[in-house]
Structure formats: structure tokens, C-alpha cells
N, C-alpha and C positions, 0 to 999 in steps of 0.2 A: 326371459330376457336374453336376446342377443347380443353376445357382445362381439366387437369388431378388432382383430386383437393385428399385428406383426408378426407375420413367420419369416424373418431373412428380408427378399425382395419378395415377397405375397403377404397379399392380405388374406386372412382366417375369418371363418366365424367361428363363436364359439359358445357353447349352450349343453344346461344339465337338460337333460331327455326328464320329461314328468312322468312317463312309463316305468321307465324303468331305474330313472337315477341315476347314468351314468353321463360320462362328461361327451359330447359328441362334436368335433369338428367338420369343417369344410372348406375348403378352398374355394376362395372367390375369382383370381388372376392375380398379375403379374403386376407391381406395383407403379412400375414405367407404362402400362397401358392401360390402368384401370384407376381412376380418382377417388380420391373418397368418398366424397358425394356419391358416386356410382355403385362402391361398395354396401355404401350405408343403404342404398337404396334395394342392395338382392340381401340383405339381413334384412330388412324386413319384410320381403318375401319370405326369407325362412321363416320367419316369426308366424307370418300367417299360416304356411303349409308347417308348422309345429303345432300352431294351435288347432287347426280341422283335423288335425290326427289324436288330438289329444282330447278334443270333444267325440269323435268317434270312437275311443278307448270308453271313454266314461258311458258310453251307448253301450257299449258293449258288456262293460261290467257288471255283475248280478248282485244278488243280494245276497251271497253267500255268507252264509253265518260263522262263527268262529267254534264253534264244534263240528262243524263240515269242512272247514277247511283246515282243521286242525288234524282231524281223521284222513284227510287225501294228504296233508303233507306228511303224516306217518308211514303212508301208503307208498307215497314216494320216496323215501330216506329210506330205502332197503340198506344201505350201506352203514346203518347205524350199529354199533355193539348193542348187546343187551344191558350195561352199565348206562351206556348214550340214553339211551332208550328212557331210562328211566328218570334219569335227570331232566331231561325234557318234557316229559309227561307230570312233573312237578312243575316244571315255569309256564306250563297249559294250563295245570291245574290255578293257577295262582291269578294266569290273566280273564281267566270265565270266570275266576271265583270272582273279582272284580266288576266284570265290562259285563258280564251274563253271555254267557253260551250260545242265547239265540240271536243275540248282538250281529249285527252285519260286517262284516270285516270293512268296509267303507265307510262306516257312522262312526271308528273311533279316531277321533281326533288328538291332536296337539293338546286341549284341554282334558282329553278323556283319560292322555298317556299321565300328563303330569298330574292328575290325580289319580290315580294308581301308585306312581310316586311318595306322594305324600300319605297314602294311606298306609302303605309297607312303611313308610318314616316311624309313623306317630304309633303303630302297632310294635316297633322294636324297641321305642324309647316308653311305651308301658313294660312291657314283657322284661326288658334287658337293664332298661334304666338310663338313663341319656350319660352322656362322658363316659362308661363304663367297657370295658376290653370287651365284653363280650357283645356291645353297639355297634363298636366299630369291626367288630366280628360279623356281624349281622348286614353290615351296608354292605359288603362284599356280595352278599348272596341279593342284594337288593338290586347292585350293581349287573350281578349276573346274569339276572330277569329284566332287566332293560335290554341286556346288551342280546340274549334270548329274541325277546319282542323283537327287538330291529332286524334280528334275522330273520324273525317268521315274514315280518311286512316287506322285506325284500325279496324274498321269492314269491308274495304275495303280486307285487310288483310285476315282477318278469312275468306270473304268470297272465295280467292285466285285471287282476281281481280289483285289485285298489289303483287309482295313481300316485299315491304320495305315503312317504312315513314317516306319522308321527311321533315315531320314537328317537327321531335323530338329534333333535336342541336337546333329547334329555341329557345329564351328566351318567358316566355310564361307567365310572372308575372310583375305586375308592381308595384310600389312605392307608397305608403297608405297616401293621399291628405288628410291633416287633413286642410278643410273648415270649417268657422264659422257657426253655425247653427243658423238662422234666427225662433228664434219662434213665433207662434202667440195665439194670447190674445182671451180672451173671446170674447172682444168687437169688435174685429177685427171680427171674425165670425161668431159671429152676423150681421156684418156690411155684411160680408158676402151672409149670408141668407137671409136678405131683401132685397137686390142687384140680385138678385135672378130671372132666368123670369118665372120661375114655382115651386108650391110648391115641387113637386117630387123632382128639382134640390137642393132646399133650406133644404130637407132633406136628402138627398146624404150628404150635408155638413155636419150637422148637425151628420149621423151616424157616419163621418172620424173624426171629431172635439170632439163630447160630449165620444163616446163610443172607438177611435181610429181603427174602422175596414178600411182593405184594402178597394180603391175603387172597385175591380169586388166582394171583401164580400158584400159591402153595395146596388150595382147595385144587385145581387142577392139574399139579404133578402126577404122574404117571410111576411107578416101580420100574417101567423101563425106560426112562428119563434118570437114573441115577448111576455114574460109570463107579462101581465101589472102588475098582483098582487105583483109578483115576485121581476117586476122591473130588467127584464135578457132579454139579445137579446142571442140566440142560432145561433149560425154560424157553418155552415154544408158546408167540403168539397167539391168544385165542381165535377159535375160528382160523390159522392160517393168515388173520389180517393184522397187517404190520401198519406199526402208525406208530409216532412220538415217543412212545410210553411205551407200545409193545414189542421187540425187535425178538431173535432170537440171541441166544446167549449163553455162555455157560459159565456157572458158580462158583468159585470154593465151596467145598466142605469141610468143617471144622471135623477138628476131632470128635470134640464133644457131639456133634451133630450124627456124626458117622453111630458113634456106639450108640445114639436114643431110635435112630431110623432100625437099627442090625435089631433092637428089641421089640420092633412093633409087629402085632401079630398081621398078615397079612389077608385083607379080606376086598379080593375086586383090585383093578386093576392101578385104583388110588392109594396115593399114599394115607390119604385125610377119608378115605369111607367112609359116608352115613353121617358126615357132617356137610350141615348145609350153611350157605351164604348168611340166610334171613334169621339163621340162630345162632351164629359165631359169636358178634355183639353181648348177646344178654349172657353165653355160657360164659366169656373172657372174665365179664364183671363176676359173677357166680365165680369165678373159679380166684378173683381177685379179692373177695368177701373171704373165701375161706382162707386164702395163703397171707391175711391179716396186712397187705399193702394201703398205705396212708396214701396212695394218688389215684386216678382213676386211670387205666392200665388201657393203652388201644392200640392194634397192630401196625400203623405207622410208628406210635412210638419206639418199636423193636427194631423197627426197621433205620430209624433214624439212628437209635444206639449201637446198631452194628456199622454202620458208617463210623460213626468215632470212633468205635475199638477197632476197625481195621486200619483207620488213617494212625491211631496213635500207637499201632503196632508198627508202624513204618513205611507199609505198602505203599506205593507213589498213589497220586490222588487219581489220573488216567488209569488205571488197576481197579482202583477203590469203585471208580462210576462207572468203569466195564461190568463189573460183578451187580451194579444197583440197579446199571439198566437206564443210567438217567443222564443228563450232559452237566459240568462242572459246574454252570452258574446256577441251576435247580440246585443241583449239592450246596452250593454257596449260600442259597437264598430261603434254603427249607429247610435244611438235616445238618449242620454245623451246630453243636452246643458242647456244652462244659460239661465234664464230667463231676459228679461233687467230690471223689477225692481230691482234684486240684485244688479246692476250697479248704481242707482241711493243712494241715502243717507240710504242705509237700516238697520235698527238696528232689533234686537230681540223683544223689545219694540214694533213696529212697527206692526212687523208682527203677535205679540200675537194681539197688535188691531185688526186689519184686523179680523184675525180667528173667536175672540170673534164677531165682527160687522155681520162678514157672518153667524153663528151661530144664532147669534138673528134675523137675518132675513129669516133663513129657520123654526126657530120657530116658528116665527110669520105668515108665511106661512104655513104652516102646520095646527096651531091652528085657520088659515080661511078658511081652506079645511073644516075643521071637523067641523066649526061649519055650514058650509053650507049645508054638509052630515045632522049634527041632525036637521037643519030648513028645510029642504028638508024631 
């Protein structure tokens, strides 16, 4: 559909491209030397030279299947992370498990999408249970692989495989699950790290806990990525590629941090050697069975709890999300929770003790460093 639209003194045309989807103008003339009638008359010219281009497109188009074109647009996302990578090779996985693999990428339609839809619906509300936190936990990922699909069929698009996509009337957003956020205590992660079955794994915890780095940050720290005197961990985007999430940056190092890294035997040029990605998961749970914890323990959650203990230690909140690596409203919108002390009889009072107690005890530490250094 052409439409005939007012720019100023010109008249426009105006129309989505069925190629490619995008919105395409043109100028018709001058609106003191060109009538409507005369306007209306070269929009439908456009309309015809739209439409022979777009029956030419559809000539052109093949029958490519969606495991062939799923394979060449892997082929061309060089630019992906090996995280990227993977998440997307699940919402492939999910649309062939659906539509079948040998499926055309042109035969799926508006009805093929929204059933796909309704079949991830009614599989979460067996699985999960309808009304339940962990449903609408679930439409999220549901929403994801929509919003996935419309991106494959748009490069699909550009490249003239398909002309149109049917993923766009889907709904592609879902409803913001505000869960309690479970955080954990010193002691817990501690408890943590000596439940431990190797020291490398015991300071994996230790980097997500003390300094809150992602786990693939802390699996990929470096021994020469840590300045001791400094007292800074330097965290370096993977691969070199900088994006949203991965910037370069540098840490605090807690104390505590400081003495668990100074005990770790060093082997290879990792802090975390001989532990891998694909096993951190099930050893965290293992190590969360032995050190006798009642919630289920996961390295965001360290990460989220070292944001509280830094903000409620005083640091300004620009400080706090320099060291997370994240911008203020992610902080706002993902990692803010309640500590359970505050839950318990907590006064002002109370917690000036506490500060002043921790205080005289890193003095006191401190002042038998030094005098070890002058006896030494």
C-alpha cells in the first residue's frame, strides 16, 4: 500500500518495502505544481514498479531449508561470543524442533509462528504450572525465541530468502517477575570455599563473592591481571571484544580476597586452572550439599550480594557499578536486595557497633602485618 503522505510544501510517497521491511520514501514535486490527483496517479505507478520487484524477489527466492539457512547465518555471525553462540543455537534448536529442519524458510507462516507460540505456552504451563513464579519465569525465555525468530527472518529478508516475517504480530515481551532475592553472607562463602574440592574452585568463589566478577571474568583472570600492591583485579574483555557487558575495568580487592588468592597454589597462568565452564554449575551445588546451605547457591547470586555489601559499606553507587562493570539502572533493576540482618531487631545503634568492631579488627590486623614486615 502506497500512501500519499505531506512533507512541508511536497508531496511523499510512502511504503514498507516487502524485501526487506523497511519503511521507504519518495518525493513526488512541489505541491503549488503538482495536484493531487497527479500525485495519486505516480503512487500508483510506484505501487506497480513495487509490486514487479517484488514478484521478481519471490522468483528469486529458493527453497532453502532452515537448517541451511540456519548453518550460513552461523557462518556469517563471525562476530558472535562463544556465550552468543550458544544461546542462539538453543532458539535454532527450539524453532526446527517445531517447524522441522527440512521446513523452507518461505512455507513458515503467521500461523506456523503462532503455533509455535502456543506450543512453548502449554508445554510451560505442564512443566511449570500456570500462575506460578517460575511460568512467568518461563514466558521470558518464550519471549526471547520470538524476539530470536524475528531476527533470523530479518536477515532472512535482506538476504531475499523470504519476503515477509511472520514473527512480527507475535507478542514478544513479557511481564517483569519481581522475586525475592536470596543473599549470601560472608560466612556462607566461606563456608562455601572450604567445601571446596580444589583450591582453584575455592577461588573462582572467592573472585564472584569478595570482588563480584562474572563467572567466565573470574574463570578467565590471569596471575598477571592482579596489581597485589594496588590491591586491584583488572578484568579484560573476552577475545579483546568490548560490548555492553564487557568493558575493561579495574576491581577492588578485599582483604579477605587478597589472603585466599596469596594461598592459592599456582598452576598455569589462571587464577581458576583445570576448572571448566561446563562443570562449575554441578561442583558449586556439590560444594553447597556439603557446606549444609538451605538455598540453592549460584554465582550471580555472589555477585549481586557483593553489590549490597559494597553499597551498604558506603561506597557512592557510581564506584559500586564501576567495579560491577554494569550501568545504574541494571544495578537498580537486577542486584538491589535486602540483607536478612535488617529483618532481624536492627537499630542504628547496632550497626555503628558492628562497623566500629570490624574496624578495630582490620587495625589490629593490619598493625600485625607491619609488625611482622619490621621483625622480618
Amino acid at each position: 500500500m502506497i500512501r500519499l503522505n505531506r512533507n512541508g510544501d511536497y508531496w511523499q510517497a510512502r511504503w514498507n518495502d516487502p524485501i526487506t521491511g523497511r519503511v521507504m520514501r519518495r518525493g513526488i514535486g512541489c505541491r503549488s505544481k503538482v495536484s493531487r490527483v497527479q500525485a495519486l496517479a505516480v503512487c500508483k505507478l510506484i505501487a506497480n514498479e513495487v509490486a514487479a520487484t517484488t514478484v521478481a524477489a519471490l522468483d528469486k527466492a529458493d527453497d532453502t531449508t532452515l537448517e541451511q539457512y540456519r548453518n550460513s547465518w552461523f557462518a556469517q555471525r563471525t562476530d558472535l561470543m562463544r556465550s552468543s553462540v550458544i544461546t542462539h543455537e538453543r532458539y535454532w534448536r527450539m524453532l526446527t524442533d517445531h517447524i522441522g529442519a527440512a521446513t523452507a524458510m518461505r512455507a513458515v507462516t503467521k500461523d506456523v509462528a503462532a503455533s509455535l507460540r502456543r506450543s512453548l505456552e502449554e508445554s510451560a504451563n505442564i512443566r511449570c504450572g500456570a500462575g506460578t513464579i517460575a511460568r512467568a519465569r518461563a514466558e521470558h525465555t518464550i519471549a526471547r525465541c520470538i524476539r530470536n525468530a524475528r531476527l533470523y527472518w530479518r536477515d532472512a529478508m535482506q538476504a531475499q530468502i523470504v519476503t515477509e516475517n511472520p514473527w512480527m504480530s507475535l507478542r514478544s515481551t513479557a511481564p517483569e517477575v519481581q522475586i525475592p532475592r536470596r543473599l549470601m553472607t560472608a560466612q556462607q562463602a566461606d563456608a562455601l570455599i572450604r567445601a571446596s574440592k580444589t583450591e582453584q574452585f575455592g577461588a573462582l568463589i572467592a573472585l564472584c563473592f569478595y570482588a563480584g566478577l562474572r563467572r567466565h571474568e573470574a574463570l578467565s583472570l590471569e596471575w598477571a591481571s592482579i596489581d597485589w600492591a594496588k590491591r586491584r583485579l583488572t578484568v579484560w574483555p573476552p577475545n579483546g571484544r568490548v560490548t555492553t557487558k564487557h568493558r575493561h575495568r579495574e576491581v577492588r580487592m578485599e582483604a579477605e580476597l587478597q589472603d585466599r588468592l596469596a594461598a592459592v597454589k599456582r598452576v598455569g597462568n589462571r587464577v581458576c586452572a583445570g576448572v571448566t565452564e561446563g562443570r562449575a554449575w554441578q561442583d558449586l551445588q556439590r560444594a553447597a550439599q556439603v557446606a549444609g546451605l538451605d538455598f540453592v547457591a549460584t554465582f550471580q547470586q555472589m555477585r549481586q550480594s557483593r553489590e549490597n555489601i559494597w553499597m551498604g559499606d558506603g561506597f557512592p553507587p557510581n564506584v559500586v557499578t564501576a567495579w560491577l562493570g554494569h550501568s545504574a539502572t541494571v544495578a537498580a533493576k537486577h542486584y538491589r536486595g535486602v540483607p536478612e540482618r535488617y529483618y532481624d531487631s536492627y537499630s542504628k545503634d547496632q550497626e555503628i557497633a558492628r562497623l566500629k568492631l570490624e574496624l578495630q579488627m582490620l587495625r589490629q590486623s593490619a598493625l600485625a602485618k607491619e609488625s611482622k614486615k619490621t621483625s622480618a
